[in-house]
C-alpha positions, 0 to 999 in steps of 0.5 A: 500500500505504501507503494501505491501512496508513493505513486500516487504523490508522485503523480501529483507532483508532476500534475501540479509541476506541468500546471505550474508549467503552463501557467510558466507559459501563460504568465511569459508570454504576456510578458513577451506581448507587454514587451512587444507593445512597448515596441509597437508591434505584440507579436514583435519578440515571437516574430524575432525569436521565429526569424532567430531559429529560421536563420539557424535553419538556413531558411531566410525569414523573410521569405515566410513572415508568418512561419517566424511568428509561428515558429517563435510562439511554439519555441515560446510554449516549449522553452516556458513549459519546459521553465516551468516544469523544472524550476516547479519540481524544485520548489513545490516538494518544499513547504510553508514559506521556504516553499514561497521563498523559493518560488522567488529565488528560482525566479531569480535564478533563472533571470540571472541564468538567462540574462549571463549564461543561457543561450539564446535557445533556451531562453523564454523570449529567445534572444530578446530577453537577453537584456535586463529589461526583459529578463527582469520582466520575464522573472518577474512572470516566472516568479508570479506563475510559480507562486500561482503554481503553489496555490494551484498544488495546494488546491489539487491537494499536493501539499 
């Protein structure tokens, strides 16, 4: 039976770790429109990033606009999932405030990790976010997804 509980507990570590994820996705990525906005154009870093990943390709960008901004938002749903599904599994088997405490030093982190060591590739935002003005906006985000993640997992009953 103690097998059965471990199993159980685990499933739900990886539930509330993936929702936690998604609203990683969700949270970035109206960050990344907020950044776009400032700039005039809200799809303008999903664009950037599609046309960064093409260019890699050997594919010029500008013979397929759409498939830039297309390809920049699925690189976006993947590399903020993925955020938020390791930086998540890291915090939510904490408890009480070191939990909370470390949703925002994992923030932090991953700003600090993005912003001098990450390559463009792996980073939400892609290349755009390499700055501090974006990376302080995309931690900013993570931290409030990661926060809502905890609240989510206890609501769920992973606690």
């Amino acid at each position: 039976m103690a097998h059965g509980n471990a199993h159980g507990r685990f499933t739900q570590l990886i539930d509330a770790a993936l929702a936690a994820g998604t609203l990683t996705a969700i949270a970035t990525g109206g960050a990344l429109l907020g950044l776009g906005w400032r700039e005039g154009e809200a799809g303008r870093v999903f664009r950037l990033a599609g046309r960064g990943l093409l260019e890699r390709f050997g594919v010029a960008s500008s013979a397929a606009p759409l498939t830039s901004v297309a390809l920049g938002y699925l690189h976006h749903l993947i590399i903020a999932t993925g955020w938020g599904v390791l930086l998540a599994l890291l915090v939510l088997p904490l408890r009480g405030v070191t939990r909370i405490t470390a949703a925002a030093l994992a923030a932090a982190g991953y700003a600090a990790l993005a912003l001098w060591v990450l390559p463009s590739t792996l980073r939400i935002g892609y290349a755009v976010t390499g700055t501090l003005p974006g990376v302080v906006a995309i931690g900013a985000a993570v931290a409030v997804a990661l926060l809502g993640g905890v609240w989510v997992a206890i609501g769920e009953g992973y606690d």
